[in-house]
C-alpha positions as CSV (number, residue, x, y, z in Angstrom):
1,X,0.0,0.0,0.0
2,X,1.3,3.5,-1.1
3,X,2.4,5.9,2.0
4,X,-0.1,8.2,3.2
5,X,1.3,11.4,4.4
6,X,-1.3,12.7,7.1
7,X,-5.2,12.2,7.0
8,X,-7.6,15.5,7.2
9,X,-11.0,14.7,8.5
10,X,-13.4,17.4,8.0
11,X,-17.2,17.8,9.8
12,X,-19.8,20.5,7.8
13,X,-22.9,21.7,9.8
14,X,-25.5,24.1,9.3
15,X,-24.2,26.9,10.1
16,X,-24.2,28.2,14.0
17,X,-23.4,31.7,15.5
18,X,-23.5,30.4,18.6
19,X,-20.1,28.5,18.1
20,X,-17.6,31.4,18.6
21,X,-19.6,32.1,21.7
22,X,-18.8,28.5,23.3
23,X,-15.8,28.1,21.7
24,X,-13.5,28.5,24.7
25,X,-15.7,25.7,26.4
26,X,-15.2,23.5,23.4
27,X,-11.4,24.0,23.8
28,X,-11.5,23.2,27.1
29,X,-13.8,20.0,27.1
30,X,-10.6,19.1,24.2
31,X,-7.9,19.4,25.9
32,X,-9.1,18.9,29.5
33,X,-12.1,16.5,29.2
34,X,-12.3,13.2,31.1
35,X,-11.0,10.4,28.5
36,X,-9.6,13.2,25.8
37,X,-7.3,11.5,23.1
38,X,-5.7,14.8,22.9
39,X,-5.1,17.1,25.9
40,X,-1.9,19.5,25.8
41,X,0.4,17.3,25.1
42,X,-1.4,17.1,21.5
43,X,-2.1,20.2,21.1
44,X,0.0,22.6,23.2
45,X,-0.5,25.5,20.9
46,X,-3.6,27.7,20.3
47,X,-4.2,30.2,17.6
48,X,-7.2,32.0,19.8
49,X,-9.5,34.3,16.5
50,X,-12.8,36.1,16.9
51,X,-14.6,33.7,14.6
52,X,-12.2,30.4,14.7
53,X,-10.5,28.7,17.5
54,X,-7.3,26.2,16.2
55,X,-5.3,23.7,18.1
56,X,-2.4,22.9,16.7
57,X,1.3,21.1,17.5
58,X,4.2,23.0,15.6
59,X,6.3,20.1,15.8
60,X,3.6,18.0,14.2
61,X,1.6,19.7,11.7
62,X,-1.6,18.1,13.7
63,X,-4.1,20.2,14.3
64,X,-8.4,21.1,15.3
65,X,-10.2,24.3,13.7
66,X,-13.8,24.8,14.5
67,X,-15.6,27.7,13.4
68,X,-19.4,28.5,12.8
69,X,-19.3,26.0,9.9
70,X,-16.9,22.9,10.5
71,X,-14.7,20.9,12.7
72,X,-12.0,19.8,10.7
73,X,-9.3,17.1,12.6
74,X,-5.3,16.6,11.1
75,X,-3.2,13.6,11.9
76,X,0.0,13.0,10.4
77,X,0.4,9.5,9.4
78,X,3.4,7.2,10.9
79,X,2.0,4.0,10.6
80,X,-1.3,4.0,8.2
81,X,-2.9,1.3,10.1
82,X,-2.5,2.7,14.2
83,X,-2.8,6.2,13.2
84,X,-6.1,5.2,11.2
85,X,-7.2,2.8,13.9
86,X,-6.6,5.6,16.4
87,X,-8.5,7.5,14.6
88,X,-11.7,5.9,14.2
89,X,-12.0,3.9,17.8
90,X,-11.1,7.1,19.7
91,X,-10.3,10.6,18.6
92,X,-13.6,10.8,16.1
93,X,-16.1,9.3,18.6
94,X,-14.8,11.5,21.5
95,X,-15.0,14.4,19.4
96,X,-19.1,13.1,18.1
97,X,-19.9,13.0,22.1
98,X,-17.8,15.3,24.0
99,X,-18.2,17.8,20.9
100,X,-20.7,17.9,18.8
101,X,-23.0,15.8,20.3
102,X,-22.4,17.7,24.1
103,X,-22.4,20.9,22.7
104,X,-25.8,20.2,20.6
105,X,-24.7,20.7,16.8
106,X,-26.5,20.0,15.0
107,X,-27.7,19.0,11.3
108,X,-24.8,17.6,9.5
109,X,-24.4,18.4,6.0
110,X,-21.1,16.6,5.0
111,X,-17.9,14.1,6.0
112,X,-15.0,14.6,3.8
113,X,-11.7,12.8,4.6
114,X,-8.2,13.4,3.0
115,X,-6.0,11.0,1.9
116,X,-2.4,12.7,1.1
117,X,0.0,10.9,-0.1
118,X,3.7,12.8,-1.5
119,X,6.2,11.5,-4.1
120,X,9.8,12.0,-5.1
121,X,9.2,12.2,-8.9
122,X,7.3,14.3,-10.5
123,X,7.4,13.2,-13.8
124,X,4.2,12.3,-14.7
125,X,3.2,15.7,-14.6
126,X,5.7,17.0,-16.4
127,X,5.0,14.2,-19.3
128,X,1.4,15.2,-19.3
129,X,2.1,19.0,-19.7
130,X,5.1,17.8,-22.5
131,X,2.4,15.9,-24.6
132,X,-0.4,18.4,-24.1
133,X,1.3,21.3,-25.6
134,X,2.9,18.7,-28.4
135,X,6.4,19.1,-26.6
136,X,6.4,23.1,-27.1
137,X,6.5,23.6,-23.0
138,X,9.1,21.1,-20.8
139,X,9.8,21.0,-17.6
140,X,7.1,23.4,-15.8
141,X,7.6,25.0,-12.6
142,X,4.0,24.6,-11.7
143,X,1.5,21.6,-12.7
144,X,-1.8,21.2,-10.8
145,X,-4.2,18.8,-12.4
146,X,-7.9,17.6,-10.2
147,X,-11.0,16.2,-11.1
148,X,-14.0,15.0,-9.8
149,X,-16.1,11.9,-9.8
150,X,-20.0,11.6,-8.3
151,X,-20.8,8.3,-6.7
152,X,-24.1,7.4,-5.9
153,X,-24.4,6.4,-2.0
154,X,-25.8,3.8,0.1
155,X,-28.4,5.3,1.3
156,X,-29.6,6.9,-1.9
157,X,-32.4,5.0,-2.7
158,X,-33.9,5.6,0.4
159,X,-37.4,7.4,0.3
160,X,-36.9,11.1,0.4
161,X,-32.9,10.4,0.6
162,X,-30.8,11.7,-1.8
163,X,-27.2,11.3,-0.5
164,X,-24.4,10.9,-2.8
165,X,-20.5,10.6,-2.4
166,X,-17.9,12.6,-4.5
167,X,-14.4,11.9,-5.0
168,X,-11.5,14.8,-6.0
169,X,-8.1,13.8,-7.1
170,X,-5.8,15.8,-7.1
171,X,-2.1,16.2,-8.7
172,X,0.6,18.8,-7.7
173,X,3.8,19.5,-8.5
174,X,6.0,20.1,-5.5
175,X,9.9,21.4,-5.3
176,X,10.4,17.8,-3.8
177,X,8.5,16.0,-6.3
178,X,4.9,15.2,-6.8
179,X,1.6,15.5,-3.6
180,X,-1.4,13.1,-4.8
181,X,-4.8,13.9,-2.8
182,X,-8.2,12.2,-2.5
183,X,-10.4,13.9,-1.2
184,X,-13.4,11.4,-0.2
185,X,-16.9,13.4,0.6
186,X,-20.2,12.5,1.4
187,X,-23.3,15.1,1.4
188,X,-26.6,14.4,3.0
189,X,-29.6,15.6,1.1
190,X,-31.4,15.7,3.9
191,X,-29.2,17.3,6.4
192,X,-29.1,14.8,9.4
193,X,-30.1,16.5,12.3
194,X,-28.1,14.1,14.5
195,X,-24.7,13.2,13.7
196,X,-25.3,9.6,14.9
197,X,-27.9,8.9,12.1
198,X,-25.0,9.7,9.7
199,X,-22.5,7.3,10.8
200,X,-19.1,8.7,10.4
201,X,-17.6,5.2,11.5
202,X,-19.2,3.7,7.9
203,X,-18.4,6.8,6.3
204,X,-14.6,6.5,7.1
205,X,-14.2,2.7,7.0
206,X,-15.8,3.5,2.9
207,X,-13.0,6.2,2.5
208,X,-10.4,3.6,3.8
209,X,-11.8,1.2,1.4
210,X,-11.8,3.6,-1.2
211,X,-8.4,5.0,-1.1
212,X,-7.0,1.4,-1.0
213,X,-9.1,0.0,-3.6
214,X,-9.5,3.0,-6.3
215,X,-6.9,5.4,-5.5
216,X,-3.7,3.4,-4.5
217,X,-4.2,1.2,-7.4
218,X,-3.9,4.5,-9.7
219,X,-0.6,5.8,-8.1
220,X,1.0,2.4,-8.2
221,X,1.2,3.0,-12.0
222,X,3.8,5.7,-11.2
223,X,5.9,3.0,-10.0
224,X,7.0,5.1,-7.2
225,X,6.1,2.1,-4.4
């Protein structure tokens, strides 16, 4: 399985003005709550803004925003398989109870999780670019490619559900070589009122599956394993 460079978990609400009022409660019950899989050692910075708290680690790169809109979580990856498990048996269900669910937001109108993954070549870019223009431009500083593609959901063929799941892949070109991105998302037409009835825990284990089955097959013809 191809290296993934650090996982971005991101929470959309409806949005609520009453977040920026409760933030500094929500930091607390973070770092300080009975049980927390963070705490200061995690997080021991704090970027403290009218409209935005963020906990972060310099050292890291890990970090928590939440603003009026979304709760977005950062892990960097060491070892794919205890960061992920980490991730889904602790750090997301502490933040659904001690979070979202404690601090009563509510309707949920998307997951999306981010698989990034960074290479040392970044040649196929560069090819791509080279055959586009019929060899007139080599070697670019700068290539960004991305697309989209909709998949239907689980759940869409439920009466009055209309849920679907969108993929973005995305290419870059880096100093150091080349970052690859999935970005695996999942929008709830309805909004679910309560997080629980949109079950983050199958919505991850399907980006897991997803990245592994879909994406890592893709970058494995870069034969840069």
């Amino acid at each position: 399985m191809h290296s993934v460079e650090n996982l971005i978990l991101g929470i959309r609400y409806s949005r609520s003005f009453r977040i920026p009022d409760i933030s500094g409660e929500i930091v607390d019950e973070i770092l300080y709550g009975n049980n927390t899989p963070f705490g200061p050692d995690v997080f021991p910075n704090l970027n403290d803004y009218s409209d935005e708290k963020i906990l972060h680690n310099k050292q890291t790169g890990n970090f928590i925003r939440i603003n009026s809109d979304d709760l977005i979580l950062r892990i960097t990856v060491k070892n794919f398989d205890k960061d992920f498990t980490n991730l889904l048996e602790k750090q997301v269900p502490y933040v659904v109870n001690n979070v979202i669910m404690k601090f009563g937001i509510k309707n949920i109108l998307r997951f999306g999780m981010v698989f990034r993954h960074k290479f040392s070549s970044s040649s196929v870019l560069e090819d791509l670019v080279k055959n586009f223009t019929t060899e007139s431009i080599q070697n670019p500083n700068n290539v960004s490619l991305s697309f989209s593609k909709k998949l239907e959901s689980s759940t869409a063929n439920l009466s009055g559900i209309d849920d679907y799941v969108n993929t973005i892949h995305t290419f870059a070109k880096i100093e150091s070589g080349m970052i690859a991105e999935l970005d695996f998302q999942k929008y709830f037409i309805p909004p679910r009122e309560d997080i629980r009835d949109a079950k983050i825990d199958t919505f991850i284990n399907e980006a897991r599956r997803y990245v592994v089955n879909n994406f890592h097959p893709l970058l494995r013809t870069y034969n840069e394993e």
